[in-house]
N, C-alpha and C positions, 0 to 999 in steps of 0.2 A: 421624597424619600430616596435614598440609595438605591438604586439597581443592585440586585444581587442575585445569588445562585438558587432564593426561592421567587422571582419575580415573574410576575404574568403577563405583565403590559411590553409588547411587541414592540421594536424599532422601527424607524422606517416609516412609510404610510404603509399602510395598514389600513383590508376591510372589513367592518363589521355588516350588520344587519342593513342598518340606514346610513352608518355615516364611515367616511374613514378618520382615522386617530393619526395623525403624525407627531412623531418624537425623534428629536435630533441632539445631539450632543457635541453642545461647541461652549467650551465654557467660560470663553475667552472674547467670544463674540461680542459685539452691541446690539446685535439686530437681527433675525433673522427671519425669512418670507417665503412661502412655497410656493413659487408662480409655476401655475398649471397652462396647458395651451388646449385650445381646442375645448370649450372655449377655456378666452384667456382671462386668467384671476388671480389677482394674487393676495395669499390668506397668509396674515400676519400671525406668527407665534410668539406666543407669551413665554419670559422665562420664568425657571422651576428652580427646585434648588441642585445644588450641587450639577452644576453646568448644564443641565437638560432646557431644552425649550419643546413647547407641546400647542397643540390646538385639534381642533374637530372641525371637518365641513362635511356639510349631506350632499354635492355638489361631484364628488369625484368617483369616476368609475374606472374599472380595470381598462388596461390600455392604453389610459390618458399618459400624456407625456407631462414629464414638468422636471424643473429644476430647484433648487436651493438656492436663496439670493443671501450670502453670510455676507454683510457689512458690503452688500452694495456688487459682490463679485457673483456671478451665477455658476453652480457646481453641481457635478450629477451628484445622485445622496447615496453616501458613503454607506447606507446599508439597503443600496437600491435592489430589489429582486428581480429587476429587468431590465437590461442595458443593450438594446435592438439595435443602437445606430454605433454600437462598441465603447472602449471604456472613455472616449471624452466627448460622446451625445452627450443628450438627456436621457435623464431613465425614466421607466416606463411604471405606471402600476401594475402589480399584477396581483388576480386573485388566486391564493393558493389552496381555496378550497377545491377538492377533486372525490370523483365517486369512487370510491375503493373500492376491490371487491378480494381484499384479502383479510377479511374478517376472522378469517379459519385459521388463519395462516399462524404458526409457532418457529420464532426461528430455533434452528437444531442450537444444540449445547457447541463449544467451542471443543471441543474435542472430536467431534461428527466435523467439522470444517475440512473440505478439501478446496483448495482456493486457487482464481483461475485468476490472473491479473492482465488485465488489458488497456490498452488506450483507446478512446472511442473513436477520436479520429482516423488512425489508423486500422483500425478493428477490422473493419468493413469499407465497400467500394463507395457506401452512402456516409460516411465520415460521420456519424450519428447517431442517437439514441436508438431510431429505429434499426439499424442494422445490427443491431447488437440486439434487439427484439428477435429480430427475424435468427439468429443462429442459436437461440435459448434451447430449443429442443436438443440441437448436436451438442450442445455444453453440459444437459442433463444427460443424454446417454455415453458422453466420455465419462460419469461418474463424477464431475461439479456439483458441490454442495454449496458454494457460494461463488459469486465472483467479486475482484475489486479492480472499483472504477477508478485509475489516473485522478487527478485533481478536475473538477468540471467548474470551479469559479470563472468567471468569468476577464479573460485576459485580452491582451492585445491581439488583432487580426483573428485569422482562424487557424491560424497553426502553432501550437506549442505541446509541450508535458504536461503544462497545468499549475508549474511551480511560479509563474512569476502574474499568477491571477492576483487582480487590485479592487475585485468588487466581489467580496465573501459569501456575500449573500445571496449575487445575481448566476443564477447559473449559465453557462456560456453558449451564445441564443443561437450560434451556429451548428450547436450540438442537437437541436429542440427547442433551450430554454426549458423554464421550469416544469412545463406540463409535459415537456417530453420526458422527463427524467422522474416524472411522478408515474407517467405510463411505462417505461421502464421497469421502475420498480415494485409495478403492481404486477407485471406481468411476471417476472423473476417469482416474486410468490404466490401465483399460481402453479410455477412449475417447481415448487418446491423450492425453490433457490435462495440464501441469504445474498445480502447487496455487503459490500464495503466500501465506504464513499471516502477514498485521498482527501484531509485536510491537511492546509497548511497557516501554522498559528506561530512560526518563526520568524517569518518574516512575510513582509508583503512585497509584491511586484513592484517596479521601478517607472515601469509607462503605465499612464492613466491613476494614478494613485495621486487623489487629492484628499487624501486622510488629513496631514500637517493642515490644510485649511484649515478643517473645522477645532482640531484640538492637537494638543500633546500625546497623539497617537505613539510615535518614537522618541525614543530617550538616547543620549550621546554617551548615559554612563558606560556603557557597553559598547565593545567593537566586536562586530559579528561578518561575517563573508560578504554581506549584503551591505556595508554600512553602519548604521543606525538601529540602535534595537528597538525590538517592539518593545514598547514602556507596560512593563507589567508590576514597576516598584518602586518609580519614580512617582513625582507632583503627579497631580489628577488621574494618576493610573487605574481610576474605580471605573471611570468611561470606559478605559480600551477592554479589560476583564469583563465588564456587560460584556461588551458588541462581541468577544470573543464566546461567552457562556450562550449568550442570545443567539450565535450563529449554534453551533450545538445542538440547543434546543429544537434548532429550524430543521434540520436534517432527521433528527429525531423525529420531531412531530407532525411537520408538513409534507413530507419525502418518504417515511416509512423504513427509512434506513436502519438495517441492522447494526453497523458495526462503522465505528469513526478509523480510519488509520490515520494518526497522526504522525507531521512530517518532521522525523531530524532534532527530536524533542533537546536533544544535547545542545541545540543550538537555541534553547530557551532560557534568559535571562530573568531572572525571579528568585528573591532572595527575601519576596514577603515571607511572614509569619505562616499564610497560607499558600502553599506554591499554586501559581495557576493549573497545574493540570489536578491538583486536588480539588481545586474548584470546581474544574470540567468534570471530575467523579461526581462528587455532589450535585452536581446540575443533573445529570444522568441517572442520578440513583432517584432526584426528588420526580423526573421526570419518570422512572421506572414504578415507583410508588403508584404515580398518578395516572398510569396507562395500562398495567398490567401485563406493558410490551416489557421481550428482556433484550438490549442494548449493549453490546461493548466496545472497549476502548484498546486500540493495537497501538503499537507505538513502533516507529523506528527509531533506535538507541544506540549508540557505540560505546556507552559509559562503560559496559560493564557491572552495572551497579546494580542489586536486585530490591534496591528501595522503591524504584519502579513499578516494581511487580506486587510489594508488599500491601497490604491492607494499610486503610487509613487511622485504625486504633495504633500503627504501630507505626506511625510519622510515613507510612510512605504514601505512594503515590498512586496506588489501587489501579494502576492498567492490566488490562486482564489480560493481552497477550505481548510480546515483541516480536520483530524480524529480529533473527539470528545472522548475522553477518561472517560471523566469524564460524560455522558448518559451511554455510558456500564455499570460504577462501580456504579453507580447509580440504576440504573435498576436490574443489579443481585445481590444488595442488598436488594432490593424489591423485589425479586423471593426467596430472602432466603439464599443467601450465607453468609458466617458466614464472619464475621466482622472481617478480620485480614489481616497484612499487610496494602497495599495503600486503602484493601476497611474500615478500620479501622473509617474512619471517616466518612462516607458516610450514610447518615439516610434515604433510603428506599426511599418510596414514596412520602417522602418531599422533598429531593433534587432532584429527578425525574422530580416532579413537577415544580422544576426551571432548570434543565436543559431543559423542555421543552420551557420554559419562554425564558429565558433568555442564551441558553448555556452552558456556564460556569457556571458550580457548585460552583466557587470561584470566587468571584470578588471583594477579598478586605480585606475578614473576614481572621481572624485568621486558619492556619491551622495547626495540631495538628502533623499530619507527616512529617512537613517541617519545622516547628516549627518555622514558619515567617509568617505577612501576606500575602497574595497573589492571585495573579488575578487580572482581569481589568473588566470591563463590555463590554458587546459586541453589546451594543445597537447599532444602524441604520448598522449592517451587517445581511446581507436577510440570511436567511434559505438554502441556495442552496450552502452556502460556508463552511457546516457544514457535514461530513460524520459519521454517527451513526451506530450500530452496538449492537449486542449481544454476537456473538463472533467476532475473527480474531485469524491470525497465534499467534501473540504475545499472548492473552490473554486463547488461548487455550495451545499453547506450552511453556508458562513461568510457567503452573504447572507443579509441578514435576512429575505427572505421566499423563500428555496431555490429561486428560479426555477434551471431547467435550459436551456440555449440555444437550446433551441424556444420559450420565451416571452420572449427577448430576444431573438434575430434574425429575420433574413426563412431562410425554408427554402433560399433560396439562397447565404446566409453559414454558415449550418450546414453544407452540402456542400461547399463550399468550404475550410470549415475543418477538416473530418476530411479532406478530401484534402491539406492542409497536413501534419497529424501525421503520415497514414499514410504520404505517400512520401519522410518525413525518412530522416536515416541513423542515427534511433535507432528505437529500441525504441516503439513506438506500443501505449497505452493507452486502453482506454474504458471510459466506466462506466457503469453498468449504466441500459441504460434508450434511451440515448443512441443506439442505432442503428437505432432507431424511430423518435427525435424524443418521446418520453415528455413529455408535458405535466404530468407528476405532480411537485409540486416534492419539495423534500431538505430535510427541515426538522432540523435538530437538535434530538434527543429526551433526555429521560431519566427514571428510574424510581424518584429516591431516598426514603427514609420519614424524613430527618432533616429537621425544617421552617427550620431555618434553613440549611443545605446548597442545600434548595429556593430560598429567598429568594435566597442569595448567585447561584443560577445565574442566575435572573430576572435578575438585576441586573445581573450579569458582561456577561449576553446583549445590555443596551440598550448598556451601557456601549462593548463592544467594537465592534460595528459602529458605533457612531455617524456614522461616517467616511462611512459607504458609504451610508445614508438619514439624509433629514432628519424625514422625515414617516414616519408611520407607527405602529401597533403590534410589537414583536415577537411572536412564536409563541408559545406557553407551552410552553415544552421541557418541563413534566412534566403536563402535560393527555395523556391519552389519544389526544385526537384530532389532536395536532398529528402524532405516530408512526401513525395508520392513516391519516392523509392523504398521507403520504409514502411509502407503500406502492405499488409500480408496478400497473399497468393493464393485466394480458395483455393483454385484450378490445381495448384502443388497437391493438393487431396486426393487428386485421383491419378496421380500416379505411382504403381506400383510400390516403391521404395519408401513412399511417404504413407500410402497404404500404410504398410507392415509396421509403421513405426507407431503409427495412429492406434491400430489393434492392440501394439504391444504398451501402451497407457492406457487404453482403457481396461485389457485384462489386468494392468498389475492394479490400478486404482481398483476391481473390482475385485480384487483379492483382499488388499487392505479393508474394504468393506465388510467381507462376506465371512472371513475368517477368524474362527473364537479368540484367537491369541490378540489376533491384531484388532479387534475390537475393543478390547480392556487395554489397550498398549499403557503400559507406563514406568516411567525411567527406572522405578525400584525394581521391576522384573526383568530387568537389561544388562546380560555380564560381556562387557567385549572384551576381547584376546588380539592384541595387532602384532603382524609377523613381520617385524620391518625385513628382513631377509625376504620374504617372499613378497613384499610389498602389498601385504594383505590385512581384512578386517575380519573376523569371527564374531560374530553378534548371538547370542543365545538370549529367548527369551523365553519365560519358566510361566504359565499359568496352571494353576490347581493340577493334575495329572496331563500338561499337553506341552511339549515342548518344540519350538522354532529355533533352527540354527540357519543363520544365514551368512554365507561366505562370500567375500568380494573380494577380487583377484583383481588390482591392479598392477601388477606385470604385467611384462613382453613376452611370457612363456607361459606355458603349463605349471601350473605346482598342484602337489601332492595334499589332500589335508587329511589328517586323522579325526574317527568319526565314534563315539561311543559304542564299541562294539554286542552291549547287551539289550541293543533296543531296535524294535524294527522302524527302516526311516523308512518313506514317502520323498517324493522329488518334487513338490509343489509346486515350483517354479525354477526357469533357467533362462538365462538372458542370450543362450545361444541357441537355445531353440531354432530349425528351420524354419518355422513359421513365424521370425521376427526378421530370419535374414543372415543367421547365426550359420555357422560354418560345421562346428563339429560341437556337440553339446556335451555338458558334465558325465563324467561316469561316474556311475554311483553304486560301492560294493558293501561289504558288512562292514570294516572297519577302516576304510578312505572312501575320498572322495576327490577325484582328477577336474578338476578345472581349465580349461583352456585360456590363454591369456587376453584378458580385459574381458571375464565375463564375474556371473556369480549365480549364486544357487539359493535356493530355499527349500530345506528337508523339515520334515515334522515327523514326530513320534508320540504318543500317551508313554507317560512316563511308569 
């Protein structure tokens, strides 16, 4: 029978009770054998229909190593869950049953998400799950309500993002492997913590990917950055949608994962009747039915397009939140970043002021980098399905020399600008490093052993940024050191400077928590005023008798604001505070309010 998005029966080998179950999908094959070693056997699989091959032996235990013999060639298995000797050993079995002890455990609603994004490798001195164990406690009292984890498939070497994993299923054994990532994530919901696990379902990795073996994994209809697309609407595309819904499921159910972020979804070809990410909904919802657990689906999007976000009664694609791209390039064009490349067309605190509005920066108008119109409006989707941000991996690591916002602003644009994300009416993101002020840049690294692979990245790497430096070298993404440089600096923690900056994110994160307004945040109770003269944003937001204005001064000077003169304010917060490192702070009288330049303020009143 068809694999589909209500199917039980697991890929892969697979253990039950007494025996393990293997099931492969090659549908083109004549023959296929699972030769085990240790000891060595090899257990012939019967075909099934619609290109599957299957068998049972009571013979195999977790650990055992073995291969896939298709038509005579031996191949690690494309949905192996352990790849110990890297992606062109053999894989390994592994058992994915584990003792949970987060039976209690509820993840929060998506609008409770305050989201910490990190790379495991870099995270920590121990390049791995546990190190990222050991700092849970300091990620709970900066006010983390979730973190999300880089992509952890399983890829070439030990050093990469994660983007160019070729074994979906195998988690990447230099990280833990699987039981590390299951002790991760058990430990996270003890400390109250959601997990979000980086997929990528656009494309697969280029080393170690022996998918085209076994079937018509990729299709040439399509040209995508990568090649070849992943076939999700061509011949036999029912295979690649399992092994996509089926990895899902695994995350889901064997991992305890709260939240999928899926990668660059724009760059997913699918023009079936049912799109594959509606699949990936239904896979999630049957799995949601059937666990009682609640699950969601993040997307990172550039469409513009709010079919995305839409329910599936109404043809869309039911993702329950996106990265907003277009508030970052927004924002750090109002902090001063120089106009080139994709921020080329982005006007400061004017578009700021509609990304706070409205989301999408583009919803129709002509745009100048694309050279088409584009965008939709994203009216009647709530604020909670919007993730914002000042940095991330991408937007720090796609410069060519990884600076992070401590080496391109003054410390006073930096506070400034996480008070911007954090008291939006979405979903606020940071990444790792970033609430320190971490001077350690984000270089893009990787590990591969194919030398012209290596050549093509060198190359990719000058080519693509060219936009954004004139001058310069780039990093050697497969030098060793360009990846231990980019490795954060607990020790930066304890000094002084870094101090202040630390304090001054966990007090503003613990404001957005603790404060009735910014509790209920949402886009309908949001009126902003921008001063292009003053290069300024006025945000008022309005709940039952309680009102928030909050002022952001991106000028070089002092400006003046007028303040409703019939109500008594409160200074709730100021980002020149001395105790952040602030010079001279807001004054605040009955009817202005002086701001010093590159800061902002937070007054409240009952109305």
């Amino acid at each position: 029978m068809h694999m589909n998005t209500e199917r039980t029966t697991s890929l892969g080998v697979t253990l039950t009770e007494n025996k393990a179950q293997i099931t492969v999908w090659a549908p083109k094959a004549e023959s296929i054998i699972c030769r085990t070693y240790q000891p060595n056997k090899d257990i012939v699989l019967s075909q099934q229909a619609y290109g599957y091959w299957f068998a049972e032996h009571e013979d195999i235990v977790a650990g055992q190593r073995y291969h896939f013999v298709v038509d005579g060639e031996a191949l690690p298995d494309p949905v192996s869950r352990s790849q110990p000797e890297g992606v062109h050993g053999s894989s390994a079995v592994a058992d994915l049953d584990f003792d949970w002890t987060d039976q209690d455990y509820q993840c929060p609603p998506l609008a409770e998400f305050i989201i910490y994004e990190l790379h495991v490798g870099t995270f920590s001195p121990s390049h791995d799950f546990e190190g990222v164990i050991e700092r849970l406690p300091y990620l709970k009292n900066l006010g983390i309500t979730a973190i999300e984890i880089m992509p952890v498939a399983q890829f070439p070497g030990e050093r990469n993002w994660g983007y160019d994993g070729t074994f979906l299923f195998a988690v990447q054994h230099a990280y833990g492997g699987a039981r590390g990532l299951q002790r991760l994530v058990d430990a996270c919901h003890r400390e109250g913590l959601a997990v979000i696990l980086d997929v990528v379902y656009n494309h697969f990795g280029p080393e170690g990917n022996y998918l085209e073996k076994y079937g018509p994994y990729l299709t040439e209809k399509y040209h995508t950055p990568w090649g070849k697309a992943v076939n999700y609407d061509d011949s036999w595309n029912h295979g690649v949608r399992d092994f996509v819904c089926e990895n899902v499921r695994m995350w889901f159910r064997d991992f305890h994962v709260d939240a999928l972020r899926l990668d660059a979804v724009h760059a997913i070809k699918d023009f079936s009747p049912s799109h594959i990410l509606q699949d990936i909904r239904r896979t999630t919802d049957i799995l949601m039915r059937e666990t009682g657990q609640t699950h969601y689906l993040i997307a990172e999007c550039d469409l513009n397009d709010k079919r995305f976000l839409e329910p599936l009664e109404r043809n869309g694609f039911a993702i329950d939140a996106q990265w907003l791209d277009e508030f970052h390039h927004a924002l750090r064009v109002a902090a001063g970043e120089e106009q080139k490349g994709y921020y080329k067309e982005f006007n400061g605190v004017e578009d700021l002021a509609k990304a706070y509005e409205q989301a999408y920066v583009f919803t129709g108008q002509y745009s100048t980098h694309r050279h088409k119109f584009f965008g939709s409006s994203a009216d009647g989707i709530p604020g909670e399905k919007f993730i914002v941000f000042s940095q991330n991996h991408d937007q720090v690591g796609n410069r060519m020399l990884g600076e992070r916002s401590s080496l391109l602003f003054t410390p006073e644009l930096q506070r400034l600008m996480a008070m911007a994300v954090i008291v939006s009416p979405f979903i606020p993101l940071l990444f790792m490093g970033e609430e320190w002020g971490s001077r350690k840049p984000f270089y893009y690294f990787v590990s591969h052993t194919d030398p012209e692979l290596i050549t093509a990245v060198r190359r990719g790497r000058r080519e693509e940024f060219s936009d954004f430096h004139g001058e310069g070298e780039v990093p050697d993404p497969q030098d060793v050191k360009t990846f231990r440089d980019s490795i954060l600096d607990w020790t930066e923690t304890a000094v002084a400077e870094h101090q202040r900056m630390l304090r001054y994110y966990q007090g503003l994160i613990a404001l957005r928590k603790s404060n009735t307004v910014f509790q209920i945040l949402k886009r309908e109770n949001l009126h902003v005023f921008s001063d292009l003269q003053k290069d300024s944003l006025v945000l008022r937001f309005e709940y039952k008798k309680e009102m928030l204005i909050c002022i952001l001064n991106f000028s070089s000077c002092t400006q003046r604001y007028a303040i409703p003169e019939d109500q008594l304010w409160e200074k709730v917060w100021d980002t020149a505070e001395r105790k952040w490192g602030g010079l001279s702070s807001a004054i605040l009288t009955d009817r202005f309010a002086d701001l010093p330049a590159q800061t902002g303020i937070i007054i409240q009143t009952r109305i």
